[in-house]
C-alpha positions in Angstrom: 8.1 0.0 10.5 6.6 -3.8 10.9 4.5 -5.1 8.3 1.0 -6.1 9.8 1.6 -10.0 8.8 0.0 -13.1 10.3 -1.5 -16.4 10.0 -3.8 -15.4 7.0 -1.0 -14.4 4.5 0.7 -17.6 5.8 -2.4 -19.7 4.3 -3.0 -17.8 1.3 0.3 -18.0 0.2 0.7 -21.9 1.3 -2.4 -22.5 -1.3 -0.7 -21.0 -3.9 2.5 -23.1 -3.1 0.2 -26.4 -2.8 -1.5 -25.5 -5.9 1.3 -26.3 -8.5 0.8 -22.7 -9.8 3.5 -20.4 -8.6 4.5 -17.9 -11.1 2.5 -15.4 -12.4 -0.9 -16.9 -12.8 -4.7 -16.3 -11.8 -3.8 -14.7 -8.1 -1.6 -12.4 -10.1 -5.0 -11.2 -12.2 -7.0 -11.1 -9.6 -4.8 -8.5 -7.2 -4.7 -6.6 -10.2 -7.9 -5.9 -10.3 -8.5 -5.9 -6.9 -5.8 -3.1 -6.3 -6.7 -1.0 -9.5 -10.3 -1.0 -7.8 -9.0 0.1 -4.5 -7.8 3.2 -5.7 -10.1 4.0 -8.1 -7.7 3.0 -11.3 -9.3 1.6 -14.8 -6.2 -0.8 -14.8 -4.2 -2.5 -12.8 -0.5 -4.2 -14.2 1.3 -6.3 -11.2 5.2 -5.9 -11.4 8.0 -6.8 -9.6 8.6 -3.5 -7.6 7.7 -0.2 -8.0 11.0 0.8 -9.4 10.3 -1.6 -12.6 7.2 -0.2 -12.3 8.2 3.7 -12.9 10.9 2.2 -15.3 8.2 0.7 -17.4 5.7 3.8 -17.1 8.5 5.8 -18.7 9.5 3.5 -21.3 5.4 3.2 -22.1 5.5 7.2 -23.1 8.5 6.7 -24.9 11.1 8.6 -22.9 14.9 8.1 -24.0 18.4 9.7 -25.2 18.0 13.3 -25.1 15.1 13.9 -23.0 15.1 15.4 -19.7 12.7 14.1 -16.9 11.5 16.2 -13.7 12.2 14.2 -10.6 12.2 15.3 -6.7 15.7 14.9 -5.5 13.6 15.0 -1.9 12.9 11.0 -2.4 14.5 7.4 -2.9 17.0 7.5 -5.3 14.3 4.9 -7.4 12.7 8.0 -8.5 15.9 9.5 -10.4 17.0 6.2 -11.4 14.0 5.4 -13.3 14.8 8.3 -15.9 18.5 6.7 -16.5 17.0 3.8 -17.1 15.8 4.9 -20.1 18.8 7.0 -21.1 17.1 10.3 -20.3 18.2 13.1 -18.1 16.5 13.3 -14.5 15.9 16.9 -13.4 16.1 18.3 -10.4 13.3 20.5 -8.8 13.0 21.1 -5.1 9.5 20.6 -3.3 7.5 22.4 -0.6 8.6 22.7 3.0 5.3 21.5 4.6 5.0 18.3 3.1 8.2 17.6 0.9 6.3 17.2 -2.6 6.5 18.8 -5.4 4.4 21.6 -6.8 4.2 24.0 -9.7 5.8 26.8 -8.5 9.1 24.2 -7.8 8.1 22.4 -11.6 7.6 25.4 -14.2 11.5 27.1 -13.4 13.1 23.7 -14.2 10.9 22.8 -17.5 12.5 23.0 -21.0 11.7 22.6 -24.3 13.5 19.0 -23.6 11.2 17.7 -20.8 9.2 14.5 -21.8 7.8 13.7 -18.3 7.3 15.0 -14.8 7.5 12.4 -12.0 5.6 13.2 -9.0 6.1 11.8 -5.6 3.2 11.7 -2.7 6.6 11.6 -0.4 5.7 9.4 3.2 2.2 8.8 2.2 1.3 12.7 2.0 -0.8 13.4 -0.9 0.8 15.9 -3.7 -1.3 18.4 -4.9 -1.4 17.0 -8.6 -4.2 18.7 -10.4 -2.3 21.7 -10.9 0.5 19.9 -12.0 -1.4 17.8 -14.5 -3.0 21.2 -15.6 0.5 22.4 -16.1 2.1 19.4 -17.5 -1.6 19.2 -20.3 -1.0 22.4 -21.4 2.9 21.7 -22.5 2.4 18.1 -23.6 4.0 16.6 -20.8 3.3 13.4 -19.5 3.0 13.0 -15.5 3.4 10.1 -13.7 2.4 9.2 -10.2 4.8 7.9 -8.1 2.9 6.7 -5.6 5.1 4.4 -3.1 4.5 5.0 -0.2 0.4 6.4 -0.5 -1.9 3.0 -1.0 -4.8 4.2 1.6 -4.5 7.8 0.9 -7.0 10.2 0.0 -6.0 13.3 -2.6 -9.5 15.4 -2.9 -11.9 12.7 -1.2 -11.0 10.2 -3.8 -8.0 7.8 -3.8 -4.4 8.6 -4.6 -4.1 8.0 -8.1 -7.7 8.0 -9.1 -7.4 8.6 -12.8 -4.2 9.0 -13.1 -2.3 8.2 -16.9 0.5 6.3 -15.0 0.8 5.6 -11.6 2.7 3.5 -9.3 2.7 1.8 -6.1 5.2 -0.3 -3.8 3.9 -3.7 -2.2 8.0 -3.4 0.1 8.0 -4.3 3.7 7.9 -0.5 4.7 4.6 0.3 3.0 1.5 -0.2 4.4 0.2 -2.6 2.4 3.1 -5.6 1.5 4.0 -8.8 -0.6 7.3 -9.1 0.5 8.8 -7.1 -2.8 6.5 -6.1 -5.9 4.5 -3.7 -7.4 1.5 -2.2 -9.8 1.2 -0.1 -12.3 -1.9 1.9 -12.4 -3.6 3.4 -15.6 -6.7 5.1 -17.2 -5.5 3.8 -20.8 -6.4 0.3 -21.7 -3.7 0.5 -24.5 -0.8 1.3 -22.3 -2.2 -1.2 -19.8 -2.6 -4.0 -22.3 1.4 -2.9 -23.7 2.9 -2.7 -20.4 1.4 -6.8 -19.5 3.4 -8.0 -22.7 6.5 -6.0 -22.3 6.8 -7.2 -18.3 6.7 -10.8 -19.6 9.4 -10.1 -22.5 7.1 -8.5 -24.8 4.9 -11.6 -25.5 1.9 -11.8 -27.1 0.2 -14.1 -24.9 0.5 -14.4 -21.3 1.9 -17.4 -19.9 -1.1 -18.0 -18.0 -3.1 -18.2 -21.2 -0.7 -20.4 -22.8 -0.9 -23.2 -20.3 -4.8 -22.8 -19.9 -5.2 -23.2 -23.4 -6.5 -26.3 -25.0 -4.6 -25.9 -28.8 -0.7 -25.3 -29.0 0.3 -21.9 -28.8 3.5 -20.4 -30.7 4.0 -17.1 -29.0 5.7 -14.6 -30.7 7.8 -11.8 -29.3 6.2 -8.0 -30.7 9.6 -5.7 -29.1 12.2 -6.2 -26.6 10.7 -6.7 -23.1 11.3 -7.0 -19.7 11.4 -10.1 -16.8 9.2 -7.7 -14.3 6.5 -10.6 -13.4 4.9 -10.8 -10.0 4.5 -14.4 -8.2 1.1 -16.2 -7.0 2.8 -16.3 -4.2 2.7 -12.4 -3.4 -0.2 -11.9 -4.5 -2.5 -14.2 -2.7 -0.3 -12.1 0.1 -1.4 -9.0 -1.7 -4.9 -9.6 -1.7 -4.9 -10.8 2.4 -3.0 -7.4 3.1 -5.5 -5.1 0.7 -8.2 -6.2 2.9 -6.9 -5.2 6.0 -5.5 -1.5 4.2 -8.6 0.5 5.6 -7.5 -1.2 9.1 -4.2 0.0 8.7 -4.6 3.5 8.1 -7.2 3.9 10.5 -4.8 2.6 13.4 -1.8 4.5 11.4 -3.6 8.4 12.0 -4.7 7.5 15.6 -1.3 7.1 16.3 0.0 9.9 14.1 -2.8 11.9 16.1 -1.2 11.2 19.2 2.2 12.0 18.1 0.9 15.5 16.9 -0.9 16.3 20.1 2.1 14.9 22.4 4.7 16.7 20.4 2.9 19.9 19.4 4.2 21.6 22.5 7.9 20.7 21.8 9.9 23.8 20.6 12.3 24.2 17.9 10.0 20.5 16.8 7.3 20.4 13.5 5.2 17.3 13.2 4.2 16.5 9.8 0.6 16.6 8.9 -2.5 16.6 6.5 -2.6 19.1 3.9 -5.6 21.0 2.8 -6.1 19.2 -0.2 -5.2 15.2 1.1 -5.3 12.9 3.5 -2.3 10.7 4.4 -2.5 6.9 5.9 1.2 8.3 7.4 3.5 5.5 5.9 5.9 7.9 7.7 5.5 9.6 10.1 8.3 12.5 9.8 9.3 14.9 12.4 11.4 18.3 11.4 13.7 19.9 13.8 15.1 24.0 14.0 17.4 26.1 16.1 15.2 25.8 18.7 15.5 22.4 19.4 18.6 21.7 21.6 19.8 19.0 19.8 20.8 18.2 15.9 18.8 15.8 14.0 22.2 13.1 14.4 22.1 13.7 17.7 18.3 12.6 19.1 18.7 9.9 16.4 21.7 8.5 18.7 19.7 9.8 21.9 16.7 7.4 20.8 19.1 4.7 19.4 20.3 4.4 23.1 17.0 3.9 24.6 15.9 1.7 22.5 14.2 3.2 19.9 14.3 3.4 15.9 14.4 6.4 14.6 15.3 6.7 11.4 17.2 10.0 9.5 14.7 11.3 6.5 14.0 11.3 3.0 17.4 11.5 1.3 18.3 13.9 -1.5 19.2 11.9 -4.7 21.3 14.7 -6.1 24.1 14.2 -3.2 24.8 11.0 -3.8 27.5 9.9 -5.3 25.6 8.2 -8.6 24.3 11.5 -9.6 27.5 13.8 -8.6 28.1 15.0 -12.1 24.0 15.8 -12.6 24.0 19.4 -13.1 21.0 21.2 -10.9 19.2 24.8 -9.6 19.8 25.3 -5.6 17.5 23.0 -3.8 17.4 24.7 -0.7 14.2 23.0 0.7 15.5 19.8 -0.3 18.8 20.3 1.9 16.7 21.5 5.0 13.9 18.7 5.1 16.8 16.3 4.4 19.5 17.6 6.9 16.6 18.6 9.9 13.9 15.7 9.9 13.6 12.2 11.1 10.9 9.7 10.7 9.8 8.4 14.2 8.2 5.0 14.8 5.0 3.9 13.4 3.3 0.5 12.6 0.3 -0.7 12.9 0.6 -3.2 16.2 2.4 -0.3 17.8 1.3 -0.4 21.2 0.2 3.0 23.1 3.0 2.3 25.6 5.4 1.7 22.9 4.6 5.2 21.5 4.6 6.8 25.1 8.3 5.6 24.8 9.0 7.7 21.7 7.4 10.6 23.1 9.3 10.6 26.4 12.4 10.4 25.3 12.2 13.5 22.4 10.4 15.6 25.4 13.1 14.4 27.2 15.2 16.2 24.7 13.6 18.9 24.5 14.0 19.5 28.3 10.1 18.8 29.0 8.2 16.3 31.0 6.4 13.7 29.0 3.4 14.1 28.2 
C-alpha cells in the first residue's frame, strides 16, 4: 500500500501550521462533519485512531468487568484489544470463508447470557453482511458496533458502510484508503452518545477547548467523569478533508485494478481471488488472494518467491487468538479462521499503481503456478 499523498495535503496542512491553531480546533469540526456525511452517519466524533475509537464506543455502552464481548479473531489484534480495554472478556467467533467477516451463523453459538456487545469487522474493505446481525443482536439486547477500518468508500446494500449504524468506526492509518497520517472517527445515529463521547476524548470536559479560546467571558471548565487524551490535530484533518475528496477517485482506480487481478488470476489453479459479495461492494483496501493444494507452492513460499523479484506481498489477516497476548483466552475451534490465516496473502494494490507494475505481480504468481503470464 502507498497512500495517494501530494502537494495538496502539503498546503492544507501548512495553513493549519501557519495559522497558530494546531490542536484540535475548527478543521477538526469540520472533517467531522464532512466524514459523518460521506458515509451517511448523523455524527461524526474525530479521534486519535480507530483503536481509541472502538475503545471509546465500548466504554459509551458501558461494557466492563464481567462482560464478554464477540470479536473476529480473523482481524488486527485492535479488535480484541478494545474489549480488554474495558476489562471485559473478548470472544472468539470464526467468520465466513468467502470474505473473512463475521455472520450469524458464526455469532449465535458463541453468545451468552454474558455478552454486552458484538464487534463486527468489514475485514479488507469487504462489506459484512450486518443487518442480520443487528436483527440478531436487537432481539437479545446486544449492542453492535461497526468496526469499520479498513471500508471508508464501501458500499453495504447501495448505501455506505456504516449508514446508520449505533457505533461505528473508521481508521484515517497510512494503509487505508483514505489517511491523516494516524487518527480516526467515530460514527453514530445517537446525538447523546455523540455529544458524550466529544467530552470524554478531551478528558471528560464540559467545554471543548475550541469553545473555551473562542469565547469572549472566562470559562471555568469542569470535569463531568474520568476521560480520555484521544483528540485529533488541525493538522490531520485539513489532511483529512484533502484525502475525503479524492476517496471516490480512490476506489474507482482501487476495483479497476482489483478487476484486473481477478481476470488475470482467475485461470490460476489451486488460487481464489477475493471478491464482491452479493450484498456489498468493497473499495479493496486489500486485495487478498487464498491459496489450496492445488497450488504448487505454500503461502510462505510465493511470499519469498515475490519478495525476490521485487515485489510486496504481504502474509494475511492474522488470528488474534494465536498470539501470545491472548494465549490463556479460552475459545470454540475456529477452523475458518486458521485456513484464511495460514493460506492467503494480500497482493499489491494502491492507487498510483501502474498497469505495468501490476503486470509484474501477475507474472510472477503465474509464474508459480507454472503458467504463462497473462
Amino acid at each position: 500500500m502507498k497512500p495517494w499523498l501530494d502537494e495538496e495535503e502539503a498546503r492544507a496542512a501548512a495553513e493549519v501550521v501557519t495559522s497558530g491553531w494546531l490542536a484540535q480546533g475548527p478543521r477538526v469540526a469540520e472533517f467531522e462533519s464532512a466524514f459523518a456525511a460521506r458515509v451517511g452517519a448523523a455524527h461524526g466524533v474525530a479521534v486519535s485512531s480507530c483503536t481509541t475509537a472502538l475503545h471509546l464506543a465500548l466504554h459509551l455502552l458501558g461494557v466492563g468487568p464481567g462482560d464478554e464481548v464477540v470479536v473476529p479473531s480473523f482481524s488486527f489484534v485492535a479488535t480484541s484489544n478494545c474489549a480488554v480495554y474495558v476489562g471485559a472478556t473478548p470472544v472468539f467467533a470464526d467468520v465466513e470463508p468467502y470474505d473473512g467477516n463475521l455472520s450469524v451463523r458464526t455469532v449465535e453459538p458463541v453468545l451468552t447470557e454474558r455478552t454486552r456487545a458484538v464487534v463486527v469487522v468489514d475485514q479488507g474493505g469487504m462489506p459484512a453482511d450486518v443487518e442480520p446481525l443487528r436483527r440478531l443482536c436487537d432481539s437479545r439486547g446486544i449492542a453492535l458496533v461497526e468496526d469499520a477500518a479498513c471500508a471508508a468508500g464501501s458500499q453495504y446494500h447501495g448505501d455506505p458502510v456504516g449508514a446508520g449504524a449505533l457505533l461505528a468506526t473508521w481508521s484515517f492509518h497510512p494503509r487505508k484508503l483514505l489517511t491523516t497520517g494516524e487518527g480516526g472517527m467515530l460514527t453514530t445515529s445517537d446525538g447523546e452518545l455523540a455529544e458524550r463521547a466529544r467530552r470524554l476524548r478531551e478528558h471528560g470536559m464540559n467545554i471543548s477547548a475550541a469553545a473555551r479560546h473562542q469565547s469572549r467571558q472566562p470559562v471555568l471548565e469542569s470535569y463531568l467523569e474520568v476521560g480520555f487524551n484521544f483528540r485529533m490535530t488541525d493538522i490531520q484533518a485539513a489532511v483529512g478533508l484533502v484525502q475525503l475528496r479524492k476517496l471516490d477517485a480512490m476506489v474507482e482506480r482501487r476495483r479497476q485494478l482489483a478487476g484486473s487481478y481477478q481476470a488475470m488470476l482467475g485461470d490460476v489453479p489451486g488460487l481464489r481471488t477475493v471478491e464482491d459479495s452479493p450484498w456489498g461492494r468493497s473499495n479493496f483496501q486489500s486485495f487478498w488472494v487464498e491459496l489450496d493444494p492445488g497450488f504448487p507452492l505454500s503461502r510462505n513460499q510465493l511470499l519469498t518467491v515475490l519478495a525476490e523479484a521485487g515485489v510486496s506481498g504481504r502474509a494475511g489477516i492474522m488470528a488474534a487468538h494465536r498470539q501470545p497476548a491472548y494465549a490463556g483466552v479460552a475459545h470454540r475451534e475456529l477452523p475458518v479462521t486458521e485456513r484464511l490465516t495460514d493460506n492467503t496473502l494480500i497482493l499489491p494494490l494502491f492507487h498510483t499503481m501502474s498497469d505495468a507494475e501490476q503486470r509484474t505481480v501477475v507474472g510472477v504468481v503465474r509464474r508459480c503456478a507454472g503458467l504463462r503470464a497473462a
